[in-house]
N, CA, C and O atoms as a GROMACS GRO file, in nm:
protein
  308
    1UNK      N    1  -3.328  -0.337  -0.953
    1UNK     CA    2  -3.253  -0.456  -0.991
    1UNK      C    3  -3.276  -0.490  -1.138
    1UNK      O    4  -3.188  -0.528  -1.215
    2UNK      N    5  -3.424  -0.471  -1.173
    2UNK     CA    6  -3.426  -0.493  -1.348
    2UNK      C    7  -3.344  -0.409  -1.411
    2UNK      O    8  -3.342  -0.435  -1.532
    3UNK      N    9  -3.280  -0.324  -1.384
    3UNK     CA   10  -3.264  -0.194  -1.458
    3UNK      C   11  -3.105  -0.312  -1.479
    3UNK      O   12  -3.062  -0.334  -1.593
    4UNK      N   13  -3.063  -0.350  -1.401
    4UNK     CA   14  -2.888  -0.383  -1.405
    4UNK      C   15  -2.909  -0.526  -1.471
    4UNK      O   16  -2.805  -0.592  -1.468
    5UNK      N   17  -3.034  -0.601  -1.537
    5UNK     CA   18  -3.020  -0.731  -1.600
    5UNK      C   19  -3.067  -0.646  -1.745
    5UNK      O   20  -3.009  -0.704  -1.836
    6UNK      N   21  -3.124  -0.566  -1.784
    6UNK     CA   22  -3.182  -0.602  -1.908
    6UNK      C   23  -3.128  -0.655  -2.032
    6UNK      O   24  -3.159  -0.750  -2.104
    7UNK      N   25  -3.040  -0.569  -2.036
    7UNK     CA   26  -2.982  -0.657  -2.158
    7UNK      C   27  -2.937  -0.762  -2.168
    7UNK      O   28  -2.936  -0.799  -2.286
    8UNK      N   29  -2.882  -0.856  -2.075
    8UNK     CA   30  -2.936  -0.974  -2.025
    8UNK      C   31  -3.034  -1.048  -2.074
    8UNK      O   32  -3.002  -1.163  -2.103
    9UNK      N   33  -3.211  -0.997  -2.104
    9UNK     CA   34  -3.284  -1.050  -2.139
    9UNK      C   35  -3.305  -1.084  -2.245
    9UNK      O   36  -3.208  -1.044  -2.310
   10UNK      N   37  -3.402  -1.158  -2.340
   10UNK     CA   38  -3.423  -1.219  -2.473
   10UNK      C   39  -3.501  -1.065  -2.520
   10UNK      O   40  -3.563  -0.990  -2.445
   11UNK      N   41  -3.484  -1.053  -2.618
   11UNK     CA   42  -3.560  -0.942  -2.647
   11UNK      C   43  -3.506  -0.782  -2.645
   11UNK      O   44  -3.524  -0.668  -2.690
   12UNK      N   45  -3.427  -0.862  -2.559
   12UNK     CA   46  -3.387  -0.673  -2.507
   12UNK      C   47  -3.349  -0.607  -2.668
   12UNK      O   48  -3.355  -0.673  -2.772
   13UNK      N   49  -3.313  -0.474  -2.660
   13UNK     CA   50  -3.295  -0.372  -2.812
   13UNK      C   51  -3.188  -0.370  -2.837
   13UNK      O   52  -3.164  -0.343  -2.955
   14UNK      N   53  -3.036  -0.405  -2.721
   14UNK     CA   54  -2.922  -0.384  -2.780
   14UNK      C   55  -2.886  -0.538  -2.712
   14UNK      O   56  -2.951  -0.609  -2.635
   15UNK      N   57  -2.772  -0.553  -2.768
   15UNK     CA   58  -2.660  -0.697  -2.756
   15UNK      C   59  -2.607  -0.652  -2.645
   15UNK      O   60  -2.563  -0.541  -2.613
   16UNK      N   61  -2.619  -0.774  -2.577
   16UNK     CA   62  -2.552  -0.757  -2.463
   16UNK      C   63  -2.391  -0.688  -2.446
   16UNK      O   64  -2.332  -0.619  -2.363
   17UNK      N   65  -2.366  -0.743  -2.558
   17UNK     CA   66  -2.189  -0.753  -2.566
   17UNK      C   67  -2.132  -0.582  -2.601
   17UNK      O   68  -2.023  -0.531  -2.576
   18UNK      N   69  -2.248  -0.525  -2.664
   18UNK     CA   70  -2.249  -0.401  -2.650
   18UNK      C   71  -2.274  -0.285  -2.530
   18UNK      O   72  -2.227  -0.172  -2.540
   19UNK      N   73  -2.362  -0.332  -2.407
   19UNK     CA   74  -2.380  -0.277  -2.309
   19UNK      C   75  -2.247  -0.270  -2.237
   19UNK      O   76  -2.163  -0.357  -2.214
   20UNK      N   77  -2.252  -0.133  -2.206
   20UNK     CA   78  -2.139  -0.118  -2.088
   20UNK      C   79  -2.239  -0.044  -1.928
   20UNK      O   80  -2.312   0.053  -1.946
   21UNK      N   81  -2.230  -0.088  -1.828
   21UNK     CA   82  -2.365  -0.033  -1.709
   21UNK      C   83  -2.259   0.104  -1.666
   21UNK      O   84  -2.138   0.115  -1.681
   22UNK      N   85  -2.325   0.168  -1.626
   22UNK     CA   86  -2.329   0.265  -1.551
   22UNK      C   87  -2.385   0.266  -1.415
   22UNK      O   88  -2.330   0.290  -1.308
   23UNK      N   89  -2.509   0.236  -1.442
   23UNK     CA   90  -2.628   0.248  -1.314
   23UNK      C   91  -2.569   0.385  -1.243
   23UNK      O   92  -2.508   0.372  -1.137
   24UNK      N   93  -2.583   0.487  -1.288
   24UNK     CA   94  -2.596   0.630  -1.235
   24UNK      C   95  -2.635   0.733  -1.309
   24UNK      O   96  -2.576   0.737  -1.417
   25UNK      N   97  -2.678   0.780  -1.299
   25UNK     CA   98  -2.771   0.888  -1.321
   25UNK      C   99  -2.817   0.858  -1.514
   25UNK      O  100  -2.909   0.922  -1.566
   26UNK      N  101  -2.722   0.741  -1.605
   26UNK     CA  102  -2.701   0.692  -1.676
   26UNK      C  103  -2.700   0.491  -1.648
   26UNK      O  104  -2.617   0.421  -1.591
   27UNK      N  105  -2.807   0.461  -1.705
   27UNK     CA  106  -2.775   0.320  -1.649
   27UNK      C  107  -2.678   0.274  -1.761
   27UNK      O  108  -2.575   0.225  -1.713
   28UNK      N  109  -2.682   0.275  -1.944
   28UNK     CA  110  -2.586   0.190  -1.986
   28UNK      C  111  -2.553   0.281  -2.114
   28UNK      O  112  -2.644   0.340  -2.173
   29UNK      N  113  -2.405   0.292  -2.159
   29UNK     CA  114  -2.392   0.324  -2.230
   29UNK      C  115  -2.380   0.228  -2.369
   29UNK      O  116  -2.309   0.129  -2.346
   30UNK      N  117  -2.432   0.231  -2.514
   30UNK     CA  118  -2.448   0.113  -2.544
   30UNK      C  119  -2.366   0.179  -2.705
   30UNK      O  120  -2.418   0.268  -2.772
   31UNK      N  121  -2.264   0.127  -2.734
   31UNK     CA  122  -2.186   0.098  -2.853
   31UNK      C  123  -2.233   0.017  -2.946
   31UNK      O  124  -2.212  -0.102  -2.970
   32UNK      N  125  -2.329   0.131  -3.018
   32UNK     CA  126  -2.433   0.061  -3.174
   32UNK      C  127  -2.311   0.000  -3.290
   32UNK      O  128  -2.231   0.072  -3.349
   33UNK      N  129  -2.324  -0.173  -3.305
   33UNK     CA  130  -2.264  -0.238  -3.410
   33UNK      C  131  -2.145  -0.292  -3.388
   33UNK      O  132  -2.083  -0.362  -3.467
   34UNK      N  133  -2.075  -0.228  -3.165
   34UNK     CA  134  -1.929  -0.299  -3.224
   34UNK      C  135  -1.911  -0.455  -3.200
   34UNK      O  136  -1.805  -0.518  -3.204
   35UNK      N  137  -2.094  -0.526  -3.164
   35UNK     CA  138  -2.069  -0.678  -3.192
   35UNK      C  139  -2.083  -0.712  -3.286
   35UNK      O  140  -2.035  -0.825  -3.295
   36UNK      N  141  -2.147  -0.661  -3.422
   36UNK     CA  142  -2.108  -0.697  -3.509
   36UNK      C  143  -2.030  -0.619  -3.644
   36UNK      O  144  -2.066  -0.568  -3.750
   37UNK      N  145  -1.942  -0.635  -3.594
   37UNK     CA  146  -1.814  -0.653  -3.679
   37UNK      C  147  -1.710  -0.510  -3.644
   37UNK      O  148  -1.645  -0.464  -3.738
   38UNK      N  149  -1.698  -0.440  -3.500
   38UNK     CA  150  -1.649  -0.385  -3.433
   38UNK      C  151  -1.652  -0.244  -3.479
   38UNK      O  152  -1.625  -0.162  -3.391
   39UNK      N  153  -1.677  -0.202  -3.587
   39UNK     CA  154  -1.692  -0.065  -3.640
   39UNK      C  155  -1.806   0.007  -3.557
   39UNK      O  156  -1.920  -0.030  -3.587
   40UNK      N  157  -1.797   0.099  -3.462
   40UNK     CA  158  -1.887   0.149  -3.405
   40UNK      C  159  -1.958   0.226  -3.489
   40UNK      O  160  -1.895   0.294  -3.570
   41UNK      N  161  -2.099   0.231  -3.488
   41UNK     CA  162  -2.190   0.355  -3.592
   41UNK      C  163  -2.240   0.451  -3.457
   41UNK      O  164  -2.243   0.563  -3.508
   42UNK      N  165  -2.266   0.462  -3.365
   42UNK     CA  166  -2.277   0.574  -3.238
   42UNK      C  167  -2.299   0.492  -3.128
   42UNK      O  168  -2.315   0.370  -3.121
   43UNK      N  169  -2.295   0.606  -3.018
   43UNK     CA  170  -2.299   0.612  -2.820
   43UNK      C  171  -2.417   0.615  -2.879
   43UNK      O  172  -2.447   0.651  -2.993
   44UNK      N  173  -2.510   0.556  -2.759
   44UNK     CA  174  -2.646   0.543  -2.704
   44UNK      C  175  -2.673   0.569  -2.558
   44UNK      O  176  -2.671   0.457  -2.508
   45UNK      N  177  -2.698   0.660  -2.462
   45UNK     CA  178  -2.671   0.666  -2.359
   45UNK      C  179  -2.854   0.576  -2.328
   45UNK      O  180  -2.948   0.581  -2.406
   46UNK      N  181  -2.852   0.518  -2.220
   46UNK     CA  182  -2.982   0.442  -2.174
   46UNK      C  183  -3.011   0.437  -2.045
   46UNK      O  184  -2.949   0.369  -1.964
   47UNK      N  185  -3.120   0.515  -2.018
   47UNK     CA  186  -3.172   0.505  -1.895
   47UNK      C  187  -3.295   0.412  -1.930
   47UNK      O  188  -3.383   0.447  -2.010
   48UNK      N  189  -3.293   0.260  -1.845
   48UNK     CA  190  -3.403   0.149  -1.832
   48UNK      C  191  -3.506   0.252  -1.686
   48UNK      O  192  -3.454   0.312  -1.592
   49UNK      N  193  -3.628   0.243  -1.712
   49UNK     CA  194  -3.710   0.252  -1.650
   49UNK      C  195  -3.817   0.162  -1.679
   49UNK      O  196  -3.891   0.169  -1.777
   50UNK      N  197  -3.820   0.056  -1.564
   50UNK     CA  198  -3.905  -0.072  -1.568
   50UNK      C  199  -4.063   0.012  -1.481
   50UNK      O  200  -4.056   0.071  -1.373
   51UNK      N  201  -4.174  -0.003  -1.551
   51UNK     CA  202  -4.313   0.005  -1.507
   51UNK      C  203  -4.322   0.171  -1.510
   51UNK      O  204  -4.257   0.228  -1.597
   52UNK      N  205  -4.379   0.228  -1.441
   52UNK     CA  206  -4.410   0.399  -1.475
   52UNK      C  207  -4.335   0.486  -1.371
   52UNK      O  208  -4.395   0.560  -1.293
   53UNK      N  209  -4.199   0.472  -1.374
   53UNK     CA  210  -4.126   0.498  -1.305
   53UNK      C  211  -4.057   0.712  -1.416
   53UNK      O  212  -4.044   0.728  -1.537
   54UNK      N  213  -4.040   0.790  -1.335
   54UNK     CA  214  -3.987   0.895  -1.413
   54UNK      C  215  -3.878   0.856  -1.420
   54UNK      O  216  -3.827   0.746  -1.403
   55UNK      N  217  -3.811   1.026  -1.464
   55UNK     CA  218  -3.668   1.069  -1.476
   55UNK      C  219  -3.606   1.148  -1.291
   55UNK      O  220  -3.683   1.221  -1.230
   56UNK      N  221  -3.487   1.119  -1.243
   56UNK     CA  222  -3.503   1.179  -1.108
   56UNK      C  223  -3.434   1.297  -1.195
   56UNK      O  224  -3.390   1.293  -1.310
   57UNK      N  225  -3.440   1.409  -1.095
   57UNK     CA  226  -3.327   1.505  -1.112
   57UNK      C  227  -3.224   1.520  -1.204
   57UNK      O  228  -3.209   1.575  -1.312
   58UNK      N  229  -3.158   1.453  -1.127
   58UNK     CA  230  -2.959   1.440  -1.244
   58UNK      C  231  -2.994   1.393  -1.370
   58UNK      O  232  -2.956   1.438  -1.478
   59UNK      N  233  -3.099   1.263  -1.344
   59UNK     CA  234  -3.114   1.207  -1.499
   59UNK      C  235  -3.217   1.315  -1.606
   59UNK      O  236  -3.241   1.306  -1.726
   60UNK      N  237  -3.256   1.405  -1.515
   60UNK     CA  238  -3.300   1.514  -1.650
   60UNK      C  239  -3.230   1.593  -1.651
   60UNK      O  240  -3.283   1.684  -1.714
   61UNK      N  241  -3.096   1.634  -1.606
   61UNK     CA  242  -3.007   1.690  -1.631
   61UNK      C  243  -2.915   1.654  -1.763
   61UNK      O  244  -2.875   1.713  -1.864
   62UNK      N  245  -2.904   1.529  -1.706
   62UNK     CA  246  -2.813   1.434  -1.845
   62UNK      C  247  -2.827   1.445  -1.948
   62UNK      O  248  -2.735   1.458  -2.028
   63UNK      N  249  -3.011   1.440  -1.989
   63UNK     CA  250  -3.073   1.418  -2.087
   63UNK      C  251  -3.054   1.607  -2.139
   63UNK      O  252  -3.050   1.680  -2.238
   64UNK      N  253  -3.051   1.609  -2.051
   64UNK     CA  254  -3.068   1.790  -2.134
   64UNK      C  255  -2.960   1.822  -2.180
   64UNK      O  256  -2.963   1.893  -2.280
   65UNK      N  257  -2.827   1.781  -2.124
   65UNK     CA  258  -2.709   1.803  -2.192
   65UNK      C  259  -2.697   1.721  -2.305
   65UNK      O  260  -2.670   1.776  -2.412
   66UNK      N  261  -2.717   1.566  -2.298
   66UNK     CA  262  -2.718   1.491  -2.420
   66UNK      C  263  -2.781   1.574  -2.478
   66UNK      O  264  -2.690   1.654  -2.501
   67UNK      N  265  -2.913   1.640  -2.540
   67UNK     CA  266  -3.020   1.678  -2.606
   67UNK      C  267  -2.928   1.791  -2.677
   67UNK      O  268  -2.924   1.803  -2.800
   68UNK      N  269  -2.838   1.890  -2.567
   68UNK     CA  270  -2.801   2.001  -2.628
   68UNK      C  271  -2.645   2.015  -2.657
   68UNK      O  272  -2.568   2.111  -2.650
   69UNK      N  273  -2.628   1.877  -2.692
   69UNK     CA  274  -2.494   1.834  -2.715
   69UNK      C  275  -2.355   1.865  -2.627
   69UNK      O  276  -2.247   1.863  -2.686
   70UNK      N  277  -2.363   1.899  -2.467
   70UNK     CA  278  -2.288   1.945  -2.449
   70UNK      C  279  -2.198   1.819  -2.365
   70UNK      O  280  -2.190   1.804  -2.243
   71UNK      N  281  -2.135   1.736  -2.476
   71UNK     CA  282  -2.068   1.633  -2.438
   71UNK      C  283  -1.929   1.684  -2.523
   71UNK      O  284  -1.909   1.748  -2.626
   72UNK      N  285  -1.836   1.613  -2.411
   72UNK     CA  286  -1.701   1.609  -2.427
   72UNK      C  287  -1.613   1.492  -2.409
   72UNK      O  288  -1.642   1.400  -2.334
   73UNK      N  289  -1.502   1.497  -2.482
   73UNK     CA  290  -1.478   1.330  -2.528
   73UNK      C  291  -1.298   1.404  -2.458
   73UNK      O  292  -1.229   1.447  -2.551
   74UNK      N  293  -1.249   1.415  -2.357
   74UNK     CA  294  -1.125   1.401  -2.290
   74UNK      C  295  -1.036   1.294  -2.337
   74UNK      O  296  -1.067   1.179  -2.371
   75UNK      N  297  -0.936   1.343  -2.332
   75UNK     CA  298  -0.819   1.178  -2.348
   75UNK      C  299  -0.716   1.211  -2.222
   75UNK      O  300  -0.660   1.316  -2.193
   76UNK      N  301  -0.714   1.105  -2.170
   76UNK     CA  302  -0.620   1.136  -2.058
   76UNK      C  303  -0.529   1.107  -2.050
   76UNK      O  304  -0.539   1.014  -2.130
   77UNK      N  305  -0.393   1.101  -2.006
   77UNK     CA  306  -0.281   1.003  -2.005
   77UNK      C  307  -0.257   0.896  -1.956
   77UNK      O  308  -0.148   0.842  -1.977
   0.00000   0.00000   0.00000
């Protein structure tokens, strides 16, 4: 349940207004700068892990593709 408030909280690292949730295998994808002043500077993909919790499976999958860039940006109709 912490994982789906944080940015929510005082403190947290990104603006709320920037979080978009996921909560799967990716909890938030977070759009660096477009609260202030809408020009995006990069994706942040964020997995919250509250206390000494790992990575499961898929989410070290993710990370390995993020890591080895094998992301693709589709446009659909």
């Amino acid at each position: 349940m912490a994982e789906q408030t944080i940015p929510a909280f005082p403190g947290s690292p990104y603006p709320q207004d920037e979080c978009r949730p996921l909560f799967n295998s990716v909890d938030y994808l977070v759009f660096l700068n477009l609260a202030r002043g809408g020009v995006v500077a990069g994706v942040q993909f964020v997995e919250a892990k509250p206390g000494d919790n790992s990575l499961k499976r898929n989410q070290k999958q993710v990370r390995l593709c993020i890591g080895d860039r094998k992301l693709q940006h589709p446009v659909l109709p």
